[in-house]
C-alpha positions as CSV (number, residue, x, y, z in Angstrom):
1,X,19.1,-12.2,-13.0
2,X,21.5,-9.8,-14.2
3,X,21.4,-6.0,-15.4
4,X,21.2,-5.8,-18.7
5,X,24.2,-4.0,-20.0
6,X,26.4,-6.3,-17.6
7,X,26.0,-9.4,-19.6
8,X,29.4,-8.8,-22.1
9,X,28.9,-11.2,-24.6
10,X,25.2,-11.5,-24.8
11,X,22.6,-9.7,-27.3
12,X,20.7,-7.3,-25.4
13,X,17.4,-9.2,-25.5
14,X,15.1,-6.3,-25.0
15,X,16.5,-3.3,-24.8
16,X,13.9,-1.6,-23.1
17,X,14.1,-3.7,-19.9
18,X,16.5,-3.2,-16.9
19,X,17.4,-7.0,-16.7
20,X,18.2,-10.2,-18.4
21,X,17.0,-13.5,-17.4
22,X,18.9,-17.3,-17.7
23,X,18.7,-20.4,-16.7
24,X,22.2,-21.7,-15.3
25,X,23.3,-25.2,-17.1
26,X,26.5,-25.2,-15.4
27,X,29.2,-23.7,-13.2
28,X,32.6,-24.1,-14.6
29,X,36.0,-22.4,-14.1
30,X,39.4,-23.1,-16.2
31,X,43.2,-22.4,-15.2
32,X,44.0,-20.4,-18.3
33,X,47.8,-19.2,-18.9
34,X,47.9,-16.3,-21.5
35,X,50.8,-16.0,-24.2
36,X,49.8,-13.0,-25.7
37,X,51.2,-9.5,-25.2
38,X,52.0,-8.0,-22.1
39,X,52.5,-11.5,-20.6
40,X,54.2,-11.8,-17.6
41,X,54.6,-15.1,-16.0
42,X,53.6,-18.7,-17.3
43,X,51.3,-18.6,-14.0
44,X,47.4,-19.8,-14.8
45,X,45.2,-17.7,-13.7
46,X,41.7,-19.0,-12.1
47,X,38.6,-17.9,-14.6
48,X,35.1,-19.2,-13.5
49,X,32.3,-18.6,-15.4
50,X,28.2,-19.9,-16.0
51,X,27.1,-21.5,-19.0
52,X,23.4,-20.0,-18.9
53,X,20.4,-20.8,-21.1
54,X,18.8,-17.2,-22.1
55,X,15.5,-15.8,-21.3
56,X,14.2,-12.6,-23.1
57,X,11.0,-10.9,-22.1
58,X,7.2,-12.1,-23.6
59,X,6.1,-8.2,-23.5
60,X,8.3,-5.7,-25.2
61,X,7.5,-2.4,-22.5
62,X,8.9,-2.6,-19.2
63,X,6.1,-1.2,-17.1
64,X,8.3,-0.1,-14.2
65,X,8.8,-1.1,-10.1
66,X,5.1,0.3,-9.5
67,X,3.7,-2.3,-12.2
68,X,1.4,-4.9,-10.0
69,X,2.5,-7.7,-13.3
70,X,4.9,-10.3,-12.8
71,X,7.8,-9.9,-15.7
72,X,6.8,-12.9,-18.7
73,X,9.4,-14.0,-20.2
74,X,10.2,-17.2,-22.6
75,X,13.2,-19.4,-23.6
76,X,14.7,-18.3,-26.7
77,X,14.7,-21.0,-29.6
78,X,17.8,-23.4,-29.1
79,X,18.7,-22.8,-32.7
80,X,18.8,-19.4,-32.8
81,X,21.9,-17.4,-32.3
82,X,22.6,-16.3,-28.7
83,X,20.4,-19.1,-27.2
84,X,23.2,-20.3,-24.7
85,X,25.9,-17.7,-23.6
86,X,28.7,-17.9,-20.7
87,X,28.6,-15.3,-17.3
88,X,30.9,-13.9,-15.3
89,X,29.5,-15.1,-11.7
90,X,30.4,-11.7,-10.4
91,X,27.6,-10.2,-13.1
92,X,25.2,-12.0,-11.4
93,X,22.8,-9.5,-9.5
94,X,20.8,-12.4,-7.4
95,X,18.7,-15.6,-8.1
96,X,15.3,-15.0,-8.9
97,X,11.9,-17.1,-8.7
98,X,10.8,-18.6,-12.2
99,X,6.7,-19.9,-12.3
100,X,5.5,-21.9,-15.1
101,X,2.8,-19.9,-16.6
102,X,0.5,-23.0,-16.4
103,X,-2.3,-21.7,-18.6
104,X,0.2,-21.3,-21.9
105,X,0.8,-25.4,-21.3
106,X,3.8,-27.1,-21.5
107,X,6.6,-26.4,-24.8
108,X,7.0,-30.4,-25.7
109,X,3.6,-31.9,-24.9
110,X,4.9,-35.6,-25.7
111,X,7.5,-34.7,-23.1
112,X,10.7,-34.8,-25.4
113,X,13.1,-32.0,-26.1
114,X,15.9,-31.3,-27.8
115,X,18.7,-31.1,-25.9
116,X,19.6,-33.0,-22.9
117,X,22.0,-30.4,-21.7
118,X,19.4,-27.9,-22.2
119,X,17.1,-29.8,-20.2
120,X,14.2,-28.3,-22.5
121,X,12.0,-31.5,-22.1
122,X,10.4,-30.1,-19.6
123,X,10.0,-26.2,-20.8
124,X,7.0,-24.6,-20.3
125,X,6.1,-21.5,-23.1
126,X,6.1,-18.9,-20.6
127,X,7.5,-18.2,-17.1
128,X,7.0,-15.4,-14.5
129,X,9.7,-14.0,-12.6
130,X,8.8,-13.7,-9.4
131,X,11.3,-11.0,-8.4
């Protein structure tokens, strides 16, 4: 769960809603020396980041704190562009509670998905965030 300006790189997904929601895929970090200008040492530096699996929301309004709904929200399609995205663990406001919205049924009924590291095989088509 992350505010919704904070994630850099990603599309906002719904402008009208205070968060964004992902699913982490992995937690990785590099030891990256930059060249470029300004440089001052041939020191690496220490960047960690999350490879994260976007959300965006089913309903378009946010209805506010005082709303008694759960937030619905859905896995954006694998092909289109800004499915997957990378997070700066510090952007991160807190985990938050994801419930299969068992009515809608699962994505891939013959239980095969796309992507392995997407670990779609077992998508549902809509989630509650129990935040």
């Amino acid at each position: 769960m992350l505010l919704a300006n904070s994630a850099g790189d990603s599309a906002d997904l719904n402008p009208s809603h205070p968060f964004n929601y992902a699913r982490v895929l992995g937690v990785y970090h590099v030891n990256a020396v930059y060249v470029g200008p300004g440089m001052v040492d041939y020191q690496p530096h220490r960047l960690e980041f999350l490879w994260v699996r976007w959300l965006q929301p089913v309903e378009t309004a946010w209805d506010g704190w005082h709303s008694p709904k759960l937030d619905c929200v859905r896995f954006l399609p694998m092909a289109e562009e800004g499915a997957f995205g990378f997070v700066d663990p510090s952007d991160v406001l807190r985990s938050c509670h994801v419930i299969p919205r068992f009515a809608k049924g699962l994505l891939h009924n013959d239980g095969k998905g796309l992507s392995a590291c997407a670990r779609d095989s077992t998508d549902w088509v809509e989630y509650y965030i129990g935040r």
